[in-house]
N, C-alpha and C positions, 0 to 999 in steps of 0.2 A: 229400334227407335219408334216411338208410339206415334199414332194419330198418322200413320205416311197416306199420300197421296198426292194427288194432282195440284199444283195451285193456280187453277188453272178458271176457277169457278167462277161465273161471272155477279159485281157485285150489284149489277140491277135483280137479280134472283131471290131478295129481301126487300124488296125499295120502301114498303111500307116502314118499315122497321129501321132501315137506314136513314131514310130523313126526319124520322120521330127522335132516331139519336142524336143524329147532327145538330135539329134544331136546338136539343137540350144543351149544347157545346159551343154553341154558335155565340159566344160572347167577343165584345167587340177586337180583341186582341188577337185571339182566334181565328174569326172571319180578316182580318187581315193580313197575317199570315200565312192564311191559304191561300187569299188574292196573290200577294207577293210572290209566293212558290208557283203560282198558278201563272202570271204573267212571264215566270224565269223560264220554265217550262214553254209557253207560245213560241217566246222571243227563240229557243232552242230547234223549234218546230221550222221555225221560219227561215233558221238557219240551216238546217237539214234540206229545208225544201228547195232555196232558192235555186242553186247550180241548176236543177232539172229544166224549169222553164225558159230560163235565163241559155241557155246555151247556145241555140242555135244566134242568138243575136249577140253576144258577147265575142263568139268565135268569128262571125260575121264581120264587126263592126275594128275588132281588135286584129284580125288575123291571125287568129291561133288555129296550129294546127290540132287532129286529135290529142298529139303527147300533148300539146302545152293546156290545152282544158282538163287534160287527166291529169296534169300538176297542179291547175287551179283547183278540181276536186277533190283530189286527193291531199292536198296540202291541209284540208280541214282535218285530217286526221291525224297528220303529222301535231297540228298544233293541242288536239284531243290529246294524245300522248305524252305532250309538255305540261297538260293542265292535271294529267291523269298524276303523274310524279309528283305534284306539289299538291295535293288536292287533299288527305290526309292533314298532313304535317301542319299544311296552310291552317284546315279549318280548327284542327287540334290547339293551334299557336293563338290565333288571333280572335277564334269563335267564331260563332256559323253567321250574325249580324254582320260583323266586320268583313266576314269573306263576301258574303252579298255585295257590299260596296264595290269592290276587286272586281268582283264577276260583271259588272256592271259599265265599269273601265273599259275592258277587254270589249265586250259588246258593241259600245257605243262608238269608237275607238274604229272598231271592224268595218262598222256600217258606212263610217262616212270612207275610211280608206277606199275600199269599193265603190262606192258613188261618186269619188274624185281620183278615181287611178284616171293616169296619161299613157301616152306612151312613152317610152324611156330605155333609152341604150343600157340602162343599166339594169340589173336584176339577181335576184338573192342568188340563183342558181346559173347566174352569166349566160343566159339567153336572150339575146335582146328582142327576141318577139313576146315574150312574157313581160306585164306590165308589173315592178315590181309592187306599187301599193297594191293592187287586187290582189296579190299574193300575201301580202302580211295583212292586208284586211281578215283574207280566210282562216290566216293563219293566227291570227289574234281570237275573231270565232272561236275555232278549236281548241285553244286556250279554253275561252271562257265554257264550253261546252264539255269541255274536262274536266273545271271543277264543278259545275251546276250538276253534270249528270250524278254527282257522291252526293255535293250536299243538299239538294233538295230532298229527297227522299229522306237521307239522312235527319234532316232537321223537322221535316213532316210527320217520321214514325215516333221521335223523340217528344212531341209537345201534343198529339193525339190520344186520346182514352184508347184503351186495348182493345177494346170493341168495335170500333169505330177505323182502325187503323189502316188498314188492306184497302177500306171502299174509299178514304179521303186520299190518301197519298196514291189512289192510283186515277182518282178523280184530277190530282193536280197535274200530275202525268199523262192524262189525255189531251190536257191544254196543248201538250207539244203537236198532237194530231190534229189540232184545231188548226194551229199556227200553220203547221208544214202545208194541211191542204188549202188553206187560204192564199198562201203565196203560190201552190200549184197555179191558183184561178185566176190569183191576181196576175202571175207571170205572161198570160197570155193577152191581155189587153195590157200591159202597163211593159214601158223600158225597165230594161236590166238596171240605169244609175237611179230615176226614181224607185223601182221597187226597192233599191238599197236606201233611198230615206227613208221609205215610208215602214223600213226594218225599226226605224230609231225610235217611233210615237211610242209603242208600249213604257220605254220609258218615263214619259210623264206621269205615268199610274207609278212607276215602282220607286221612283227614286224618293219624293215627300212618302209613303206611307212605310220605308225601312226607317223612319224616325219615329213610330212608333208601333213595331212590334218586339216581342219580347224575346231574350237568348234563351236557348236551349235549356232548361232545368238540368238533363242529364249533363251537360256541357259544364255550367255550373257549379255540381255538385263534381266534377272531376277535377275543377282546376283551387278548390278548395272555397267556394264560396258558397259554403252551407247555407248561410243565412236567408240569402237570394233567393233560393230553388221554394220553398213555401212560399212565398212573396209571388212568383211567377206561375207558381201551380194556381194561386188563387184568382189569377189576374186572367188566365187561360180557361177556365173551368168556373169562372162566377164567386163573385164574395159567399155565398151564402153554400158554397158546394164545402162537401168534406173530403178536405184532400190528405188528411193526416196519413193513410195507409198509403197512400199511392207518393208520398215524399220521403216516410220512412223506407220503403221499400227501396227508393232510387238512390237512399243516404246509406242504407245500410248493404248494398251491392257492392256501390262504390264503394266502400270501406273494403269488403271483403275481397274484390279483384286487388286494392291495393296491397292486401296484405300477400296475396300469393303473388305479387309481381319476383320475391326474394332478389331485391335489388337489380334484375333484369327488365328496364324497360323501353328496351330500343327497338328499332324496327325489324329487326331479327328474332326478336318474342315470338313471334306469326308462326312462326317456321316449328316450332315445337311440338310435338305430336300431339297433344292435347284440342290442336286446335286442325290437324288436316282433312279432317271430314268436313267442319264448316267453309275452309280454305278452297277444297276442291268442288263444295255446292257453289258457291259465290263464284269462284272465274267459269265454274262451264255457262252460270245460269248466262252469265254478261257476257262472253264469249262466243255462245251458241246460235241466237239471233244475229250475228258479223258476221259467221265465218259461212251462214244462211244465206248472204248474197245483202242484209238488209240496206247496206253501202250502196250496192249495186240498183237495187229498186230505186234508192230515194235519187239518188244523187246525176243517177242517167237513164232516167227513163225517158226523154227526150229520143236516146239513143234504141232503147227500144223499140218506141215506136215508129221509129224512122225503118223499118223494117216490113212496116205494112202498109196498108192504103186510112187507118183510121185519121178524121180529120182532126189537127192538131190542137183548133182550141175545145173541140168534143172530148179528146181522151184527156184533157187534164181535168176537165169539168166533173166529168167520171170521175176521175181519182179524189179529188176532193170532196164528192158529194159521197162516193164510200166509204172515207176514214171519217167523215165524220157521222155517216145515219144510219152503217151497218155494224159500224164498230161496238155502239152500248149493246147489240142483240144479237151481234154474230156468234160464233163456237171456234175458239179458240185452235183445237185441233186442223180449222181449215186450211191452216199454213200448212199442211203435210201435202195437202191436194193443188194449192196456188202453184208451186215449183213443177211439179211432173206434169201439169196439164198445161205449162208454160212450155216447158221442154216437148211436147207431143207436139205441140203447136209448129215449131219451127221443123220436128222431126218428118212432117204430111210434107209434101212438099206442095202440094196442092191444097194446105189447108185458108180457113178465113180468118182475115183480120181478128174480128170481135170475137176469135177463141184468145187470141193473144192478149186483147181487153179487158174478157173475162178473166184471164187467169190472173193480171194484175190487178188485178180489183180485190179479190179471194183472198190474195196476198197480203194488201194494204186490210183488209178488214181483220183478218185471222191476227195481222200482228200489230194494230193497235189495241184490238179488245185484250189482249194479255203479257207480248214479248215486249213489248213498249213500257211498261211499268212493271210487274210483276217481279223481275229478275232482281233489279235496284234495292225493289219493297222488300225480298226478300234477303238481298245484303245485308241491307242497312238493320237485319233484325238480329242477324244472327253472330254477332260479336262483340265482346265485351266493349268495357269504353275504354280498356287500359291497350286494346289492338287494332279496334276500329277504327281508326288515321291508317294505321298500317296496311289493312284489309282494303282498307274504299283505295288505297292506291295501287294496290295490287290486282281484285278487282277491273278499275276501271283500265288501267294499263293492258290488261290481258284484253281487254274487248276495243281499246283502242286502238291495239297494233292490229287485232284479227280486221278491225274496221280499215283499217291504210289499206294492208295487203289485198281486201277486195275493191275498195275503192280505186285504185290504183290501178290494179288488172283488170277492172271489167268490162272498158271498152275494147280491151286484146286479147280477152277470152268469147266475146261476142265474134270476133272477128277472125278467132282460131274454130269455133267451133260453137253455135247458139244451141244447140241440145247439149252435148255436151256439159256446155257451162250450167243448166238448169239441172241438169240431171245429178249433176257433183254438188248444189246448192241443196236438191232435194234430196240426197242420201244424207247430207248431213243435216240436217231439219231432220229427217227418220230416226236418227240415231239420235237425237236430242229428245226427241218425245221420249223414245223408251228409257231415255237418261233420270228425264223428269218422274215420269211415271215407276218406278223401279226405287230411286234414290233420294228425291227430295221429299222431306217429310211437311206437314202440315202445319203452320203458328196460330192461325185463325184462333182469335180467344183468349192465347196465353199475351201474360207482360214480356216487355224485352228483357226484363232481369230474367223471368222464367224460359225463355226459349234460349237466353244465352246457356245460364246451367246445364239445359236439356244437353248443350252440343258438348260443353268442354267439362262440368261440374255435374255430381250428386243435387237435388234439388237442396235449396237453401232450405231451412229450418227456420221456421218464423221467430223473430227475436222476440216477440213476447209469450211465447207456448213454454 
């Protein structure tokens, strides 16, 4: 496999040249489209972040015990898992516009369940100390966080120039690190039910500007609407650009995946040998980052810190001012070093607060500047259009269940054992670098037609040579 490597690069290492290209792209259809992906993205963040601050007063106010807050956070995984199943099929069936509306249901839907749960004898899972709407609020989240985490990327790498593609769809994907640390900050002055409206305002941006951005070209040109796809290449990329190459290219792909479908095109295509080296890059990359604890940072770190003397509205202020000012300049690799130096921390038994600070800091930086968009970015590249429903559900499925199972244990793995637990998070973060390093090869530069070839096909032959 040519070009391997890290993808691991960060994309301020160009900037001159990155915002020289962007501007050139930056036609109004464009810029709101990335707005759009970029506000799905916060509102994601936000949803990630809340449980962490929110805890101690929710649990307070509501009377839950540890199980019943580790079923409130953990249920967002569960609902991840429902979005992860339909999130393919969905966006394949209806297109990636229309599923945006959907995803937006789910969200909204979440937000206020949560801001008006009661208490109530009654509950999904017949505990009557569990308030059942804070439950299906979370669990409507994780729906919508199911399907956004496929298609945004998804629909970001699809309507981006090839050159351009890596730094914008993972610029959209930071938004979520925006989001999550904001709610960290906000959580500590603001209640649990306001901070779940003030979940809902991003939607005033999103909801009027999905009335006018454009469907997916490749999306298009799969469901037989040829016509469209030059129409919308020129509306993305400027009247006056030349998109003739880059429309034949995406008409003439598509043609050629349909002819080798040999009337197999169900969700069991995936499964063909052809396709299990891109199969097995796509679930470790999505995968690797959950099963890393990253459940466990976001979702209780309340519970972390409850372990030391750091004061509580100080360490969340910290956390948020890391993912967001270390994250463009940090080094990717530092996620190797956040978990063991995490784990040291509780292993001293005489050791200081602010090592345990530091190491979650390290953590949040290391894994928004790359594990936070990189893995998706590079799903979303490497599969035809005739699998890719079937991939992004596979995919996200695999990183949604590895996401439960840590979200779920990590208040009773803290509790069984806080080295332990860090040091089983940081063996496997170890074994993920050398994964990466070793096996995932490099897209930087190539089209999605040509990187998919690379995986499963001989490179195509230009149809006019």
């Amino acid at each position: 496999m040519e070009e391997e490597g890290l993808l691991l690069a960060s994309p301020s290492s160009s900037s001159p040249s990155l915002l020289s290209g962007i501007s050139n792209v930056s036609t109004r259809p464009f810029v709101l489209a990335f707005t759009v992906c970029s506000c799905g993205a916060f509102v994601s963040g936000c949803v990630s972040g809340y449980s962490a601050p929110t805890q101690s007063g929710i649990m307070k106010d509501l009377n839950l015990s540890v199980a019943d807050y580790s079923l409130f956070g953990s249920i967002l995984t569960v609902g991840i898992i429902l979005g992860a199943l339909i999130c393919g099929k969905l966006t394949d069936l209806v297109g990636r516009i229309n599923t945006m509306w959907i995803i937006n249901v789910f969200f909204i839907s979440g937000w206020f369940s949560i801001a008006f749960a009661k208490i109530s004898n009654r509950s999904l899972f017949f505990n009557p100390k569990v308030i059942w709407m804070l439950d299906m609020g979370r669990l409507l989240h994780g729906i919508g966080i199911g399907i956004s985490a496929y298609l945004g990327p998804i629909y970001m790498t699809e309507i981006t120039p090839r050159n351009l593609r890596g730094a914008v769809s993972s610029c959209s994907q930071l938004f979520a690190i925006v989001g999550s640390s904001l709610f960290y900050a906000l959580g500590t002055v603001v209640g649990w039910r306001d901070l779940a409206i003030l979940g809902a305002i991003p939607f005033l941006v999103i909801i009027p500007l999905l009335f006018f951005i454009p469907e997916s070209p490749r999306w298009l040109a799969k469901v037989g609407r040829e016509k469209e796809v030059k129409a919308v290449l020129l509306s993305l990329r400027g009247a006056e650009s030349d998109i003739s190459n880059e429309a034949q290219e995406i008409l003439d792909y598509t043609e050629h995946v349909k002819q080798q479908e040999d009337g197999d095109s169900g969700f069991f295509k995936l499964f063909q040998r052809k396709y299990a080296f891109s199969l097995t890059i796509g679930v470790a990359l999505i995968a690797l980052p959950e099963l890393g604890g990253n459940s466990g940072y976001s979702y209780y770190t309340d519970s972390i810190f409850t372990r030391t003397d750091v004061g509580r509205c100080f360490r969340y202020y910290a956390c948020g001012c890391i993912w967001e000012t270390f994250t463009p300049t940090g080094f990717s690799s530092w996620i190797i070093l956040g978990m063991p130096c995490h784990s040291h921390f509780f292993l001293l038994a005489g050791g200081t607060s602010i090592l345990a600070l530091i190491s979650v800091l390290v953590y949040f930086a290391s894994y928004g500047l790359a594990m936070s968009s990189i893995p998706w970015i590079v799903a979303s590249e490497i599969y035809p259009v005739d699998v890719k429903g079937a991939a992004g559900t596979v995919c996200n499925l695999a990183g949604s269940i590895s996401s439960c199972l840590v979200a779920y244990s990590f208040n009773f793995l803290l509790q069984w054992s806080s080295t332990g637990t860090f040091l089983m998070f940081a063996t496997v973060t170890g074994l993920g670098f050398v994964f990466i390093a070793k096996l995932v090869p490099e897209t930087k530069g190539k089209s999605l037609e040509e990187i998919q070839s690379l995986f499963t096909d001989p490179p195509l032959k230009n149809s006019t040579s």
